[in-house]
C-alpha positions as CSV (number, residue, x, y, z in Angstrom):
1,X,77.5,37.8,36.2
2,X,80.8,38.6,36.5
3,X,80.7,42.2,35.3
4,X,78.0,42.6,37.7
5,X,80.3,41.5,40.4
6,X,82.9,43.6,39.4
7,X,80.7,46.8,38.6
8,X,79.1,46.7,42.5
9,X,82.7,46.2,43.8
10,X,83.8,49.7,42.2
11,X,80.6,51.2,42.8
12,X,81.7,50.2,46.6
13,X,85.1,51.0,46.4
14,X,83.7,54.5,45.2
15,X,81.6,55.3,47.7
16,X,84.3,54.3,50.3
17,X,86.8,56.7,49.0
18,X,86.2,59.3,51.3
19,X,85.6,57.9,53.7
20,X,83.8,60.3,57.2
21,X,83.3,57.7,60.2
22,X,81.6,59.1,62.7
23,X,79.6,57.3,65.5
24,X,75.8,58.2,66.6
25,X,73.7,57.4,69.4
26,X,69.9,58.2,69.6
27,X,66.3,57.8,71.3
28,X,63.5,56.6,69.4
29,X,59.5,56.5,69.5
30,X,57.3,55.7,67.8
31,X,53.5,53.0,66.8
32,X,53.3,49.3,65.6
33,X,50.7,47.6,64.0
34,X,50.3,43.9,63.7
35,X,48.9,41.8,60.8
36,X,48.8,38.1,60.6
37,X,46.0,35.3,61.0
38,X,43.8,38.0,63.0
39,X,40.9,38.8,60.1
40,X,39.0,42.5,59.9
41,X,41.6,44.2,62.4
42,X,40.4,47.4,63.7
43,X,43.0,49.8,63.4
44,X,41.8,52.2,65.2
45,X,42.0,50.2,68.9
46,X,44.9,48.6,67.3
47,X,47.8,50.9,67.1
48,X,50.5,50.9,69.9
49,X,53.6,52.8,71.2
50,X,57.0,51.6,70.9
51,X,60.5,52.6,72.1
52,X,64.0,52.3,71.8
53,X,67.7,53.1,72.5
54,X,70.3,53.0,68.9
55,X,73.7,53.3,67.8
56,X,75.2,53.9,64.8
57,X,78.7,53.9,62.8
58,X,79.0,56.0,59.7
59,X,81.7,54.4,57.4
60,X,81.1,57.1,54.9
61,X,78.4,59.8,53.4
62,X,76.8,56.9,51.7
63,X,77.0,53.9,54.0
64,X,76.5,53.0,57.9
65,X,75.7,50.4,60.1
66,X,72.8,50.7,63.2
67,X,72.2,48.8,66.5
68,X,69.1,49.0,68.0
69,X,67.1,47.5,71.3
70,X,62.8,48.2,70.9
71,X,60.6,47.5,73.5
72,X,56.8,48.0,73.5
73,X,53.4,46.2,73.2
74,X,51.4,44.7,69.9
75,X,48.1,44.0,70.1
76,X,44.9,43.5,67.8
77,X,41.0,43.6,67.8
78,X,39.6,41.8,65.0
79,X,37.4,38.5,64.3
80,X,38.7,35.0,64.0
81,X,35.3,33.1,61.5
82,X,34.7,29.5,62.3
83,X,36.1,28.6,65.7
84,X,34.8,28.8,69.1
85,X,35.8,31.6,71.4
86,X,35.6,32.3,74.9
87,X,34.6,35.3,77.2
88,X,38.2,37.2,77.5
89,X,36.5,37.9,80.4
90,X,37.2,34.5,81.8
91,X,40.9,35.4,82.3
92,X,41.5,38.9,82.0
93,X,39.5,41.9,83.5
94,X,40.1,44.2,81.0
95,X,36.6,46.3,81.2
96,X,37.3,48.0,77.3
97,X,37.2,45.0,75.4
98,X,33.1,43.9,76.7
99,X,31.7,46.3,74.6
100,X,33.4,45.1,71.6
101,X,32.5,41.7,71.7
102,X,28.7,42.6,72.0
103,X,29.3,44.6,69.2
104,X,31.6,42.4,66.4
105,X,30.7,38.4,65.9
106,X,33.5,36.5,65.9
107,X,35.5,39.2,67.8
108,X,39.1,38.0,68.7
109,X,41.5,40.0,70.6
110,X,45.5,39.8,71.6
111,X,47.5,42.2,73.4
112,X,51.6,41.1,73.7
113,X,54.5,43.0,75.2
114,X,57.5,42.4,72.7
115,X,61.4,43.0,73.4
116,X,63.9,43.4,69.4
117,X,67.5,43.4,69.3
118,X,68.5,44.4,65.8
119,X,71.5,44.8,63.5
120,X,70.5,46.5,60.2
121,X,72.6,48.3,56.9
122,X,72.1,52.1,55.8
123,X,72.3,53.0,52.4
124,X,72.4,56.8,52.0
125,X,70.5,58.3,48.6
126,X,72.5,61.3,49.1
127,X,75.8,62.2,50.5
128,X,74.8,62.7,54.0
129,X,77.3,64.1,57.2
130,X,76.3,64.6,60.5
131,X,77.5,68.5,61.5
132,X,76.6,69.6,58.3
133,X,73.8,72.6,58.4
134,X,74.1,73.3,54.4
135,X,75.8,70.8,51.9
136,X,75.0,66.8,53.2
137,X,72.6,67.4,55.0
138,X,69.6,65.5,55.0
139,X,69.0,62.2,53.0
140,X,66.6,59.6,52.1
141,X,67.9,56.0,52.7
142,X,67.0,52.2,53.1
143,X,67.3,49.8,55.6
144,X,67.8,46.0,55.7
145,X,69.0,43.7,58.8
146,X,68.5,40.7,60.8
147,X,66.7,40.8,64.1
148,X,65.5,38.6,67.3
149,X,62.2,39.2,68.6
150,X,61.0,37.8,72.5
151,X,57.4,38.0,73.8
152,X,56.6,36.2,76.9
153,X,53.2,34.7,77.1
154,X,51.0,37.1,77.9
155,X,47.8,34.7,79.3
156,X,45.4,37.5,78.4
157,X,43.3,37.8,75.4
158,X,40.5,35.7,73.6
159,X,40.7,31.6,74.2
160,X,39.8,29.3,71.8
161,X,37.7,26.7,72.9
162,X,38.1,23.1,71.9
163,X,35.6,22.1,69.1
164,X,34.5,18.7,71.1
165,X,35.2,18.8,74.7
166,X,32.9,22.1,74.3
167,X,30.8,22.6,77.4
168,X,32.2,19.7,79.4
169,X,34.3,21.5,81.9
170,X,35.8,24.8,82.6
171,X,39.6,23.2,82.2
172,X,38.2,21.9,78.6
173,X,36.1,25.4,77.6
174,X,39.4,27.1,78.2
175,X,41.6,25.0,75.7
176,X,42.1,24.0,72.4
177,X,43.8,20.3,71.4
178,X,46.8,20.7,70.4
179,X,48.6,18.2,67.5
180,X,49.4,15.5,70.1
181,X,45.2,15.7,71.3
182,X,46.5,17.3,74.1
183,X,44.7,20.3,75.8
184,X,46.5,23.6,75.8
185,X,45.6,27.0,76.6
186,X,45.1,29.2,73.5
187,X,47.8,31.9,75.0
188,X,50.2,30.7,77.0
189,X,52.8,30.2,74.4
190,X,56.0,32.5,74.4
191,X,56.9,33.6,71.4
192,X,60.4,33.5,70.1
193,X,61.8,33.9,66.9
194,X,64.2,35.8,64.5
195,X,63.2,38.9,62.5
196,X,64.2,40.2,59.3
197,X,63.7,44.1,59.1
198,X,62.9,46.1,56.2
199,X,62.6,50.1,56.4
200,X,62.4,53.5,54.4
201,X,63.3,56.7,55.9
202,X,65.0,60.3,55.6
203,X,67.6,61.8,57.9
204,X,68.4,65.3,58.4
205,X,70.5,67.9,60.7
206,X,69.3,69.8,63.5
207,X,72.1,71.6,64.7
208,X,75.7,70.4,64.1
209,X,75.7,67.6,66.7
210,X,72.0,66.9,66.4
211,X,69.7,64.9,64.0
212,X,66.7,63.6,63.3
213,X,65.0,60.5,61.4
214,X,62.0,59.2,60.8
215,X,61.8,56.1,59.5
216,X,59.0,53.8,58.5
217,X,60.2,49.3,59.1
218,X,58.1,46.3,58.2
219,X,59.6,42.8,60.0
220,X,59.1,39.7,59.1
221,X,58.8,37.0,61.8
222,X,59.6,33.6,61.7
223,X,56.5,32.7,64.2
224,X,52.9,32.1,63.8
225,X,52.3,32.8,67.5
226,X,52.4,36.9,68.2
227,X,48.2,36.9,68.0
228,X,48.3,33.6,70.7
229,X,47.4,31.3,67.3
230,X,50.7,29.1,67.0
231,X,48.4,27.0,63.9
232,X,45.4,29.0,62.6
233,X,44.2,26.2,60.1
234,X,44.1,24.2,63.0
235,X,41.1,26.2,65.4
236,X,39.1,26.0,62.1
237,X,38.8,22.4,61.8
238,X,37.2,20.1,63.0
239,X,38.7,16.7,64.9
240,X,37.9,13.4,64.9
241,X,36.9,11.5,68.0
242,X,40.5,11.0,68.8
243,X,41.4,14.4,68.8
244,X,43.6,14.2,65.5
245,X,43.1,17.2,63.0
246,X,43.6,16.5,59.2
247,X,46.6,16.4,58.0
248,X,45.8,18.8,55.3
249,X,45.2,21.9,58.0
250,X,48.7,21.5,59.4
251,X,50.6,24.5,59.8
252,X,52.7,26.1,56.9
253,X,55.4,28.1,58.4
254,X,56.2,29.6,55.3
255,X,52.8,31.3,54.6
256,X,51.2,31.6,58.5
257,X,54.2,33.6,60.1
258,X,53.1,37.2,61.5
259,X,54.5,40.4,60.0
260,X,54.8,43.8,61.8
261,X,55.0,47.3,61.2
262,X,56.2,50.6,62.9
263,X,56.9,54.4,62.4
264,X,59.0,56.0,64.5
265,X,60.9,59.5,65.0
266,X,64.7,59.3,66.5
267,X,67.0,61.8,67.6
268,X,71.0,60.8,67.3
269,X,73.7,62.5,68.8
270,X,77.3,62.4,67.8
271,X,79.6,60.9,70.3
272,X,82.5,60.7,67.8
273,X,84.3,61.4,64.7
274,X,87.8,60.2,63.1
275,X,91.0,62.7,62.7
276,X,90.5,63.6,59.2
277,X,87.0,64.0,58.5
278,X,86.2,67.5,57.1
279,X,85.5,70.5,59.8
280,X,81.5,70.8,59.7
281,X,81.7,73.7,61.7
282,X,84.3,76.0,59.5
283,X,83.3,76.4,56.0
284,X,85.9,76.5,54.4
285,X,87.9,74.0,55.9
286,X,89.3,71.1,53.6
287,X,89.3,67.6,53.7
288,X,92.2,66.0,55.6
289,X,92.5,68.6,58.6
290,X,91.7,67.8,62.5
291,X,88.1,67.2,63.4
292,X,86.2,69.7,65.1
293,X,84.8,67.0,67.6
């Protein structure tokens, strides 16, 4: 264990030997796509556009660190088996989702706009410099971080409907009972919760102050309620007279948090580089003079 230590400290103490900071800021868009409790998601209808503002310090060729704010929606058309659902119709006049739920049993549908703040680490496959149109200049890399993600409650979407105050009101059609045998409305929940992000992409010059990305992110959440269905096991039982649900179909925050996924394309300026890096635009300058920037 201890060589192991000592071997990645070199291996970083390497890679930081030279070093190139520079500093980046960018535009990004791109799609998400859910996938949680939601069952048969249509893909197709599913897929929606993201955006986003980023920026990024480059501690070396190999190694950088990125910032990033995302806003956009998430939203899913699917089936939920073994529950009853109401009419989104009821509460949201949203004429392209009627012909779906003639056509698909069970159909279940969530649309939510989402808000991500996220801190995430860059390691570089290749030496990699912004301003460089020959030698370094495009790279494959990873990405890793930590996140927050925000949704407010969207009231919009498929309502479950409680299993045994069915059909005795329009108050009870509209709700499900919640752990507490309390009546709740299927989506009015925000939804808030930390995010782990996980990503793939390749980077590569334009033009000496210019580049591109594209990158490909999964995220895992740490909440259950981004498809308006804060305990899925829950709809799909069936409670006593009391309104108490088995203790068995409780909620497993471990296995029933959502995961999402985008691709996106981002253009990065550079804003700024450190006295001493190597002049990208002269050939054959050497490390250690001015920077050209």
């Amino acid at each position: 264990m201890k060589k192991l230590i000592v071997s990645l400290i070199l291996f970083l103490c390497f890679l930081s030997a030279r070093p190139q900071r520079t500093t980046d800021i960018g535009v990004r868009i791109g799609a998400a796509a859910y996938w949680g409790d939601i069952q048969n998601v249509d893909y197709s209808k599913s897929i929606t556009p993201i955006y986003g503002v980023l920026g990024r310090f480059n501690f070396n060729k190999r190694m950088s660190v990125r910032g990033q704010l995302v806003t956009g929606n998430l939203k899913a058309y699917g089936t939920l088996p073994d529950v009853n659902l109401a009419d989104p119709a009821v509460n949201q006049p949203n004429n392209d989702w009627k012909p779906y739920i003639k056509e698909v049993n069970n159909a279940y549908y969530f649309k939510r706009n989402i808000q991500t703040v996220e801190a995430l680490f860059e390691f570089n496959f290749l030496d990699y410099q912004m301003g460089s149109l020959k030698k370094n200049r495009f790279t494959p890399f990873l990405s890793v971080g930590v996140g927050g993600f925000y949704s407010r409650a969207p009231r919009q979407g498929t309502i479950i409907l409680d299993p045994i105050s069915f059909g005795s009101s329009l108050n009870m059609l509209m709700a499900y009972r919640g752990p507490n045998g309390d009546l709740e409305i299927s989506n009015k929940t925000d939804a808030l919760s930390p995010i782990i992000p996980m990503g793939f992409g390749i980077k590569y010059n334009l033009t000496k102050r210019l580049g591109a990305c594209i990158e490909f992110c999964v995220r895992k959440t740490f909440t259950d309620n981004i498809d308006n269905l804060v305990d899925p096991t829950r709809f799909q039982s069936v409670a006593d007279i009391t309104g108490n649900y088995p203790p068995a179909m409780a909620s497993n925050k471990l296995i029933n948090n959502d995961w999402y996924a985008s691709l996106h394309l981002s253009l990065h300026w550079q804003i700024w580089a450190e006295k001493g890096n190597c002049k990208v635009n002269d050939p054959n300058a050497k490390y250690g003079k001015k920077s050209a920037f």
